[in-house]
Wavefront OBJ file of the C-alpha trace (Angstrom):
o trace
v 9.883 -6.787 -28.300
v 11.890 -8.080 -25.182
v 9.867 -10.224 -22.532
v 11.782 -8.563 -20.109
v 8.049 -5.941 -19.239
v 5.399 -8.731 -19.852
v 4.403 -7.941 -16.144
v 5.802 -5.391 -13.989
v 9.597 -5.541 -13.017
v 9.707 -7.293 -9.550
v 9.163 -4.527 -6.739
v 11.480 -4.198 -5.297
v 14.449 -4.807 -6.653
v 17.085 -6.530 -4.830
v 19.134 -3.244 -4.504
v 16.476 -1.026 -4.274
v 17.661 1.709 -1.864
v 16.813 3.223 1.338
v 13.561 5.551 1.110
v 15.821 8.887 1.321
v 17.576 7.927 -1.321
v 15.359 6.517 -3.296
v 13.260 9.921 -3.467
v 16.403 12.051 -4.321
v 15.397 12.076 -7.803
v 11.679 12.086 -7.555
v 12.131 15.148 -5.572
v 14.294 16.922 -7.789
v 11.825 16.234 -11.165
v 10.149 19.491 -11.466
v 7.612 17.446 -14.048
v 6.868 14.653 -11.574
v 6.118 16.898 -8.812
v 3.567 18.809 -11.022
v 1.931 15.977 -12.205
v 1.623 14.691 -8.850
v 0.871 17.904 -7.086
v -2.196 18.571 -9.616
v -3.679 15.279 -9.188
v -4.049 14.146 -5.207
v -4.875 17.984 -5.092
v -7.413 17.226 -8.121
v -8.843 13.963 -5.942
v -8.220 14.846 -2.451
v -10.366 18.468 -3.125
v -13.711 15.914 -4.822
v -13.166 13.591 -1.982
v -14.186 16.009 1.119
v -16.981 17.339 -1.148
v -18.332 13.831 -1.373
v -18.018 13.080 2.715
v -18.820 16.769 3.643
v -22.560 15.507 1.952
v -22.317 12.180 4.284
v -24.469 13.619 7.842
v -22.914 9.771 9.509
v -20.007 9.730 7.333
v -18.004 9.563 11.184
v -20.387 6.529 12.186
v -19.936 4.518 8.753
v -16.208 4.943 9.752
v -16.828 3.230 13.012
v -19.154 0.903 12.013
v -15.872 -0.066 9.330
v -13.647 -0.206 12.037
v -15.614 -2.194 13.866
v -16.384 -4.608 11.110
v -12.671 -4.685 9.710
v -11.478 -5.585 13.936
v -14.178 -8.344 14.439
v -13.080 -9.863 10.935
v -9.518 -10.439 12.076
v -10.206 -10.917 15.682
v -12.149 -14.029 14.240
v -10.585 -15.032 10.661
v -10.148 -18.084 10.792
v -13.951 -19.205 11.132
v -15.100 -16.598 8.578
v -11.901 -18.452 6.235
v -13.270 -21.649 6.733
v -16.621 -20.342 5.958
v -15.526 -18.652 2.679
v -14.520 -22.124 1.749
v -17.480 -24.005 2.399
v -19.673 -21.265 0.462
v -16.870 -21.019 -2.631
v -17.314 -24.776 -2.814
v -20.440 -25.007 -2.751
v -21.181 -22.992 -5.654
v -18.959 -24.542 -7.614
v -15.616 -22.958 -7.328
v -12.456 -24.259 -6.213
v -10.145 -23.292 -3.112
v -6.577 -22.818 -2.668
v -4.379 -21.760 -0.119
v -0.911 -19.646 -0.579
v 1.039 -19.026 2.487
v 3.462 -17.511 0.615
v 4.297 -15.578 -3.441
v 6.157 -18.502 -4.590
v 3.042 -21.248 -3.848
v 0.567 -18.475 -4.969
v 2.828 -17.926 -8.086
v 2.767 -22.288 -8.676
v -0.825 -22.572 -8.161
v -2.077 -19.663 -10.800
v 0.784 -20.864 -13.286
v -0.521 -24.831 -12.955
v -4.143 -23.632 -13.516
v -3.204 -21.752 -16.476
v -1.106 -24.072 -18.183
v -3.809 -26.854 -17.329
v -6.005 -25.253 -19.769
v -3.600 -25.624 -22.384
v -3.567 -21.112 -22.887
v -0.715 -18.793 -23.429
v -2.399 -16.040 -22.459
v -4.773 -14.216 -19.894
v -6.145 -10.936 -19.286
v -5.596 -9.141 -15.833
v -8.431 -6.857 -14.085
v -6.235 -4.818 -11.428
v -5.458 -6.759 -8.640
v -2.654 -5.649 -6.162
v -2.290 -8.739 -4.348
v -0.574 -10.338 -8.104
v 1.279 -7.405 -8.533
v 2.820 -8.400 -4.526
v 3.438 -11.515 -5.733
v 5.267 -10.978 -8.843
v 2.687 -13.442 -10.795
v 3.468 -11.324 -14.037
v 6.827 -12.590 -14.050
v 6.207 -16.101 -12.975
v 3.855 -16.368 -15.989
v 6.302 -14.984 -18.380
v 8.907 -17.453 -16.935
v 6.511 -20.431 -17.898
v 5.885 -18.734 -21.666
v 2.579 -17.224 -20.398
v 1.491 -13.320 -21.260
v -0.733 -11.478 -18.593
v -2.176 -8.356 -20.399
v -3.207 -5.816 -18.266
v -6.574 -4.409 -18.660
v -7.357 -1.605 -16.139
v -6.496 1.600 -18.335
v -3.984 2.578 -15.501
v -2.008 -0.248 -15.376
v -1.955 -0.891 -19.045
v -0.337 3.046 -19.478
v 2.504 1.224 -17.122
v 2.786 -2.105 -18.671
v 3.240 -0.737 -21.907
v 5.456 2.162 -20.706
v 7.723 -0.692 -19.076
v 7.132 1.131 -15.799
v 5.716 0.323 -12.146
v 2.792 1.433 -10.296
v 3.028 4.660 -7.817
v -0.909 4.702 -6.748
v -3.164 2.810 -5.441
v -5.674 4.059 -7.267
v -4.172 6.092 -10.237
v -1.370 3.601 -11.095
v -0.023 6.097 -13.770
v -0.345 9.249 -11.838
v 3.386 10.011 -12.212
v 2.149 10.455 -16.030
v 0.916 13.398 -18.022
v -1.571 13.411 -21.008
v 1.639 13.789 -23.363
v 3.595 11.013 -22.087
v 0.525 8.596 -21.947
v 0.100 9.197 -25.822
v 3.985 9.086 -26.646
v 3.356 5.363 -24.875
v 0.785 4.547 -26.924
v 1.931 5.575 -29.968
v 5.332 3.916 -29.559
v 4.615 0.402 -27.694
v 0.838 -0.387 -28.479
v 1.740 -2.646 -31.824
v 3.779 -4.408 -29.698
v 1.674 -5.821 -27.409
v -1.660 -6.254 -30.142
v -3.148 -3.735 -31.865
v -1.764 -0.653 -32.872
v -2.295 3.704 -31.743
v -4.456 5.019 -34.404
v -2.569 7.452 -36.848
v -2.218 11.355 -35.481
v -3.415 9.875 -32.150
v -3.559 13.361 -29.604
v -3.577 13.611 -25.990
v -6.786 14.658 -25.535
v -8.471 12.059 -23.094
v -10.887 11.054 -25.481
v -8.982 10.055 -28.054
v -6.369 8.158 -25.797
v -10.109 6.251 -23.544
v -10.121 5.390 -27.246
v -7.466 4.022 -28.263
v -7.069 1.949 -25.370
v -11.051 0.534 -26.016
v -10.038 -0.666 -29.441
v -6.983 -1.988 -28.366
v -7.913 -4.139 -25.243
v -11.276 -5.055 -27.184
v -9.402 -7.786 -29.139
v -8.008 -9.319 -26.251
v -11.247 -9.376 -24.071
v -12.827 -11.428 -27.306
v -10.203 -14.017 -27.576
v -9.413 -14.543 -24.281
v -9.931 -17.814 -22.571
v -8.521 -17.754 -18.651
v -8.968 -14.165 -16.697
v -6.643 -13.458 -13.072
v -8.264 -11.014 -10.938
v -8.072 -9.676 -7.400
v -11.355 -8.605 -5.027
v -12.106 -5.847 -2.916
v -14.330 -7.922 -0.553
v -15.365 -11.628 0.217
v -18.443 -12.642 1.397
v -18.326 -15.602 3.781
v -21.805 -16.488 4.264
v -22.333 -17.012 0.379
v -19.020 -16.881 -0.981
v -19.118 -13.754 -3.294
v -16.336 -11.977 -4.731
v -16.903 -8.268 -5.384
v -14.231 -6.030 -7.817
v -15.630 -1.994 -7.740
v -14.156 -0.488 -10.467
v -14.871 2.956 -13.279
v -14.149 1.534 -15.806
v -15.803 -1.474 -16.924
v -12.979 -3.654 -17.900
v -12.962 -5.287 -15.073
v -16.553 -6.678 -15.954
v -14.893 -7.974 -18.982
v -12.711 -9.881 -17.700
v -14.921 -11.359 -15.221
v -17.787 -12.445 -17.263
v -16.103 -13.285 -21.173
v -13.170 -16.034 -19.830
v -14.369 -19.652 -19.942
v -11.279 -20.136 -16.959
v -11.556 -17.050 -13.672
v -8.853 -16.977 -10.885
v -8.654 -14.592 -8.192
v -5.934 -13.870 -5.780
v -7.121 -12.644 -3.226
v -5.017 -11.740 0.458
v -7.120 -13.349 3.355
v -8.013 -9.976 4.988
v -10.482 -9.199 2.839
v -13.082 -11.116 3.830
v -16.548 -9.311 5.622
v -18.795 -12.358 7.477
v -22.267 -11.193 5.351
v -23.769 -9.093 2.670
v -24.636 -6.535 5.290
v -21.223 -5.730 5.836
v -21.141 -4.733 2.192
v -23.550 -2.060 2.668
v -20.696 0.392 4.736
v -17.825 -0.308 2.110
v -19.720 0.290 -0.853
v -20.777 4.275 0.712
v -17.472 4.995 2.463
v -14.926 3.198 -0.668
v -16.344 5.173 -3.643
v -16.091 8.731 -1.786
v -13.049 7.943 0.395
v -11.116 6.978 -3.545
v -12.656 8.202 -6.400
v -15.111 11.086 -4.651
v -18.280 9.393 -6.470
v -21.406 8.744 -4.699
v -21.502 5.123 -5.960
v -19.016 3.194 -7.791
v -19.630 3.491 -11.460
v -19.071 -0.474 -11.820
v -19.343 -3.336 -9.035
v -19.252 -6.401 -10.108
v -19.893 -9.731 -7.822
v -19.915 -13.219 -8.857
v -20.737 -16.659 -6.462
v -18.622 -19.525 -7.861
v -20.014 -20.315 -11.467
v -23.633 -20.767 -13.125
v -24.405 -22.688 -16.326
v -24.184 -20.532 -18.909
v -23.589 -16.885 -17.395
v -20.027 -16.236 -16.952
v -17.117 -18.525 -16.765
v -17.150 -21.994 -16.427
v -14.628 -22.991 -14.186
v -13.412 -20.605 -10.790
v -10.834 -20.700 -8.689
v -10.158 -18.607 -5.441
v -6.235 -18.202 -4.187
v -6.253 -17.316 -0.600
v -2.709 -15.642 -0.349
v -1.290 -15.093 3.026
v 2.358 -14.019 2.377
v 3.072 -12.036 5.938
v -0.586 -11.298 6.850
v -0.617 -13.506 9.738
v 2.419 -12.992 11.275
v 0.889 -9.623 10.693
v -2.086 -10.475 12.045
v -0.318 -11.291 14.915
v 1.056 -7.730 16.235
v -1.191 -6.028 18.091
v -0.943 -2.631 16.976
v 0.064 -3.465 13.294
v -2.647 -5.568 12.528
v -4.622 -2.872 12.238
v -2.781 -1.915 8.438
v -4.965 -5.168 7.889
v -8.217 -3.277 7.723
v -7.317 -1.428 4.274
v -9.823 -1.496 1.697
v -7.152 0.400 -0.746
v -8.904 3.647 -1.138
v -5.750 5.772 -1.574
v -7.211 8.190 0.331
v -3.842 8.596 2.721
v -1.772 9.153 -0.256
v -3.644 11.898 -1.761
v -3.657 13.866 1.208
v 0.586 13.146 2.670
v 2.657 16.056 2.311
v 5.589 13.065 1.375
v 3.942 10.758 -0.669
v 3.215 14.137 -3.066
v 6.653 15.232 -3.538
v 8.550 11.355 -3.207
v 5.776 9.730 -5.286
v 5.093 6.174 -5.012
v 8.200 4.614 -6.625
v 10.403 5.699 -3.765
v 8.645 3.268 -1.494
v 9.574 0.291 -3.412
v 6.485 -1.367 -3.148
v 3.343 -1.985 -4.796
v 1.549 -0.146 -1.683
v 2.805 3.384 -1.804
v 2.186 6.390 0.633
v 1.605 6.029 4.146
v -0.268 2.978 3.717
v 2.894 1.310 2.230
v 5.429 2.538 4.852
v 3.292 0.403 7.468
v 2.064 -2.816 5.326
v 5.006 -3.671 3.629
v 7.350 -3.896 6.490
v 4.695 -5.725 8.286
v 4.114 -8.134 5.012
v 8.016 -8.428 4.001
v 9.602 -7.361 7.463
v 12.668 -5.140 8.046
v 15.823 -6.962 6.295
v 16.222 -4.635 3.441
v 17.480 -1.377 3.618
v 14.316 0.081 1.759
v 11.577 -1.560 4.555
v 13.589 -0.282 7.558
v 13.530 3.021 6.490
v 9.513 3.001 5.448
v 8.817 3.668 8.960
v 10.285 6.687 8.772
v 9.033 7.786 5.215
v 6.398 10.153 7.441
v 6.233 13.028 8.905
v 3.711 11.918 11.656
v 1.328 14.779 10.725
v -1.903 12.744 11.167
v -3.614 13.741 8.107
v -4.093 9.997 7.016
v -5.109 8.861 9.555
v -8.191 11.460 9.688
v -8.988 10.511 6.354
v -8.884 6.561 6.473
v -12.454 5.125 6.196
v -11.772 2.266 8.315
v -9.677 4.331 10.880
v -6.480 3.267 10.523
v -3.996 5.317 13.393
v -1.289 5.147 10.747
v 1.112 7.328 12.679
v 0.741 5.118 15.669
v 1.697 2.028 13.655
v 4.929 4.018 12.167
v 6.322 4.690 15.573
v 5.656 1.522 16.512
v 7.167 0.089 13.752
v 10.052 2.599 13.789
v 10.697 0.800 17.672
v 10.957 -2.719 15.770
v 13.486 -1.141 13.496
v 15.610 0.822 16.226
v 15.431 -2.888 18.475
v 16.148 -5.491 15.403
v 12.405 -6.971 13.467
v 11.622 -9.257 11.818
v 14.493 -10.044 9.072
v 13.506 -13.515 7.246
v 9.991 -15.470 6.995
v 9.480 -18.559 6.245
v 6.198 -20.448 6.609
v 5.416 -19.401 9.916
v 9.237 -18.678 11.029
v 10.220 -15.242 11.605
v 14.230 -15.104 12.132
v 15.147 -12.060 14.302
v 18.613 -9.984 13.222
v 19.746 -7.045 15.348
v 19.526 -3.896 14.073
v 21.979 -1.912 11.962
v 22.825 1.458 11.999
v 21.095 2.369 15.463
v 23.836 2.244 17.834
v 24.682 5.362 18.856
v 20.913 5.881 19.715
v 20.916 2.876 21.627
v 24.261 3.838 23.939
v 22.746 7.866 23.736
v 19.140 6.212 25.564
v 21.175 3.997 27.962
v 22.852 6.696 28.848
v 20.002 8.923 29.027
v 18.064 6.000 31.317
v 21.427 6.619 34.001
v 21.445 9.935 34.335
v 17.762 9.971 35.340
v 17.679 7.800 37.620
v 20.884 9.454 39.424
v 19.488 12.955 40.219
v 22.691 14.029 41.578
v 24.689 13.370 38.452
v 21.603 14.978 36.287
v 22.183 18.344 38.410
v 25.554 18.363 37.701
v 25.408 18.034 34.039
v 22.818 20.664 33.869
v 24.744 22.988 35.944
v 27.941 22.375 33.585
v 25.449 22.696 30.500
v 24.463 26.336 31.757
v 27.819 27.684 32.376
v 29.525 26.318 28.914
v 26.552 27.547 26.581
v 28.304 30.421 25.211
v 30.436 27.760 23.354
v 27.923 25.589 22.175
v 27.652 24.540 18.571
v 24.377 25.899 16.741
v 24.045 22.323 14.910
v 25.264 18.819 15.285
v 28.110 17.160 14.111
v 28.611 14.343 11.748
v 25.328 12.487 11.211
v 23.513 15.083 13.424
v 23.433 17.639 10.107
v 20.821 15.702 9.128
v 18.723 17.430 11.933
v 20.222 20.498 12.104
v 20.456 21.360 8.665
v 17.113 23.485 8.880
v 16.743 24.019 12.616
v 18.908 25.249 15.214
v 19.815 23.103 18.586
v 17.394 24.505 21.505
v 19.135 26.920 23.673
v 20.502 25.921 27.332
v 19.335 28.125 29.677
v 21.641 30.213 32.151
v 20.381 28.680 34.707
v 18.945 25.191 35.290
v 15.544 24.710 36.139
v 15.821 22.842 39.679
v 18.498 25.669 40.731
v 15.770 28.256 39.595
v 12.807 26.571 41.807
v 15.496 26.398 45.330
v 16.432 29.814 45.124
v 13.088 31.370 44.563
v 11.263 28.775 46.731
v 13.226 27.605 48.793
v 12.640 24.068 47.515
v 9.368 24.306 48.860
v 6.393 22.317 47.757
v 3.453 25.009 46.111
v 0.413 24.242 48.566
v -2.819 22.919 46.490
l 1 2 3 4 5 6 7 8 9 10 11 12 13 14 15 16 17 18 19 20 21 22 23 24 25 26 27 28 29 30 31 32 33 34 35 36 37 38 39 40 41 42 43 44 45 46 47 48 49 50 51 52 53 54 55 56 57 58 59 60 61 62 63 64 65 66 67 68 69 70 71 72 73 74 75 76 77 78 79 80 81 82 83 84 85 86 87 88 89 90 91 92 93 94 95 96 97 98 99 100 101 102 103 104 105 106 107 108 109 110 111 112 113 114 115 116 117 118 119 120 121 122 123 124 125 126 127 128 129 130 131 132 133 134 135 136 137 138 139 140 141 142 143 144 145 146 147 148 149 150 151 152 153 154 155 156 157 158 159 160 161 162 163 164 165 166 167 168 169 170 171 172 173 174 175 176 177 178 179 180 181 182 183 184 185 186 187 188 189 190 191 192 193 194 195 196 197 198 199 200 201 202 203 204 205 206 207 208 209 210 211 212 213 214 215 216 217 218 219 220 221 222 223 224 225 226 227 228 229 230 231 232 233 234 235 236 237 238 239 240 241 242 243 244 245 246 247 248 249 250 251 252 253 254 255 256 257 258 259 260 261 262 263 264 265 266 267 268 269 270 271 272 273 274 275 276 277 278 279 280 281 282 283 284 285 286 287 288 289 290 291 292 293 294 295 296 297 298 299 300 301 302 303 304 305 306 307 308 309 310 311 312 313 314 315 316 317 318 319 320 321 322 323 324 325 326 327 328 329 330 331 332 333 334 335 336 337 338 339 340 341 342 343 344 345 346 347 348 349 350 351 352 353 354 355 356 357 358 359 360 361 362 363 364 365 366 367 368 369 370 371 372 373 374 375 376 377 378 379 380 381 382 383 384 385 386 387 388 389 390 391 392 393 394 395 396 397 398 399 400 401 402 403 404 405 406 407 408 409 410 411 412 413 414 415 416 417 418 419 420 421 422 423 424 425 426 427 428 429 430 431 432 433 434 435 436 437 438 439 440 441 442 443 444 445 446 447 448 449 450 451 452 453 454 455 456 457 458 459 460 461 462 463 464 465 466 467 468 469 470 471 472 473 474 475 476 477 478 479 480 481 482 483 484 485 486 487 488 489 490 491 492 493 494 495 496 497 498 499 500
């Protein structure tokens, strides 16, 4: 088998394209759009049962919010405390400003332990960085583990959920994968394997079971921090995650600095609003939480990667930095008329759905053609932002972030450099709003146009011209009036003042 799909291919790709473009196809795959349609219906229908029982479920939000906005306001202590309560329980440190030192720390731990291999519980953050492929690159295989992401490893494919990595995939094409790549990768589909989901829980059990036994270093993510005693904590269904956390002699987790929450209090509001906001369960079926390492119980030897990679230049924006509060629920995506009919590759990103189309320009900034046009992957209908559990005014971050794109963002980082580029492809807006910004402030010139507007309607185009059919492909240009509104107001008043 080719090494090319040991991890997931780089997202995105250098060329990926712009978002409309990208979800051409998607929207034109009558079996993708089923699949998808059936499942964030399926999730999004359990997930208001399980808040409709919450009486406070609108306080817990706040009390997120509130949580998530002190945590940032004051990071840096609650960092520095982190570190002082990872070390001293015996784990280790590091810091990552960026993929490529995250990517040379992990590999250098690994290949200090003298392994070829490690096991994977999900963690987003290493799918950001593209660790997968900088272990490969150094001879080192990362096995998935999470059912989800395993059904894409092995189908040489990339996640398009948060939650449900493999949601673009049916029952039938999830055993065709298993049948046809599991022997590659360990051990192989049973004979007559079917698609019913027993059979395929199983197959997947036996096969991961062998690596879970043998395996020596485990890379994980977290879904919180603990600063006052340095915890970790992955919530999880499935209980492979607890596998890989507990059987490794060697743990490291990458982990992006927002995560953090100052106590074990703080826990107390995630763990109620996480479960129902993603998977609609009361309580999460597994969570797991480890404090540096114990003699005996667990692994031997932990280290904690701190990635930053955009978050505080991020951090920095006043009305972005609120994308910072995610706790990855997924709940946005299952409920955004787009993200169902585009699916998740379209965004090229590991953070799909409305979440993605404000945290990866934010993270990676506007260069490419495929993060200038996230902002716009919306159709600003609010609905995730009334589901977020933390609160999140998603559709005030895209316009806001659609202004950085119209006025030239952020382009290139490095370290703590962001190089500025103007903006392409914006110009006639630009010259349109100057123009615009004239004409108001000369009242006499706005009359006249108005008055020339009212007597040339009858030859008026019904839709725009050249670019413009992009707008008026589906709706018609408003109507002039026959007769301006200030012209209206002086002959029937007079110009007069109405009296209060």
């Amino acid at each position: 088998m080719s090494g090319t799909y040991l991890g997931m291919p780089a997202f995105p790709p250098p060329t990926h394209p712009a978002f409309p473009e990208a979800a051409h196809d998607a929207v034109n795959d009558p079996t993708l759009r089923g699949n998808l349609r059936h499942a964030t219906h399926t999730i999004r229908a359990k997930r208001a049962k399980a808040v409709a029982e919450v009486s406070d479920w609108a306080a817990l939000r706040e009390a997120g919010k509130r949580i998530k906005d002190h945590t940032l306001r004051h990071l840096d202590r609650y960092l520095e405390q982190l570190e002082e309560s990872v070390t001293a329980a015996g784990g280790v440190v590091h810091w990552a400003a960026d993929a490529e030192e995250a990517n040379r720390i992990v590999t250098d731990l690994v290949k200090a332990t003298g392994e070829s291999e490690v096991v994977k519980v999900k963690s987003m953050a290493t799918q950001e960085i593209g660790l997968n492929e900088a272990l490969e690159a150094e001879g080192i295989r990362a096995y998935e583990t999470d059912l989800a992401e395993l059904i894409v490893q092995l189908g040489k494919d990339r996640p398009s959920h948060i939650l449900v990595p493999a949601i673009h995939r049916n029952r039938g094409e999830i055993r065709d994968i298993f049948r046809a790549e599991m022997a590659g990768w360990g051990r192989p589909a049973p004979e007559g394997l079917t698609d019913t989901p027993a059979e395929l829980a199983e197959a997947a059990r036996l096969h991961l079971r062998e690596k879970f036994l043998r395996a020596k270093v485990g890379v994980s993510g977290a879904n919180f921090m603990v600063a006052e005693t340095g915890t970790l904590v992955v919530v999880e269904s499935e209980g492979n995650g607890r596998m890989c956390l507990t059987l490794p002699e060697t743990l490291i987790s990458v982990v992006g600095i927002e995560k953090i929450v100052p106590t074990w209090r703080d826990l107390e509001v995630f763990l109620q609003t996480l479960p129902r906001s993603s998977t609609a369960e009361r309580m999460n079926p597994y969570t797991s939480t480890w404090t540096g390492t114990t003699d005996g119980d667990g692994p031997r030897t932990f280290h904690l990667v701190l990635l930053d990679n955009g978050r505080t230049d991020t951090l920095a924006d006043e009305v972005g930095r609120q994308a910072l509060r995610c706790i990855r629920c997924s709940a946005c995506l299952n409920v955004c008329p787009v993200y169902e009919r585009a699916g998740g590759h379209a965004y090229g990103s590991v953070y799909p759905g409305p979440i993605g189309a404000i945290l990866s320009p934010q993270l990676r900034g506007t260069g490419s053609e495929i993060d200038a046009s996230l902002p716009y992957a919306s159709s600003l209908c609010g609905a995730c932002y009334e589901v977020c559990p933390v609160a999140i005014d998603i559709p005030e971050v895209l316009v806001h972030l659609r202004e950085r794109v119209v006025e030239g963002g952020p382009a290139v980082r490095g370290g703590n450099k962001v190089v500025l580029r103007p903006a392409k492809g914006h110009a006639a807006e630009r010259a349109a709003m100057r123009a615009a910004r004239w004409a108001f402030t000369h009242p006499g010139v706005l009359g006249a146009g108005q008055r020339l507007a009212s007597r040339t309607r009858r030859f008026h185009p019904r839709s725009l011209p050249g670019p413009g059919r992009a707008w008026t492909g589906s709706r018609d240009l408003p109507a002039v009036p026959a007769e301006p509104f200030r012209d209206w107001w002086q002959r029937t008043h007079g110009g007069k003042k109405e009296a209060k």
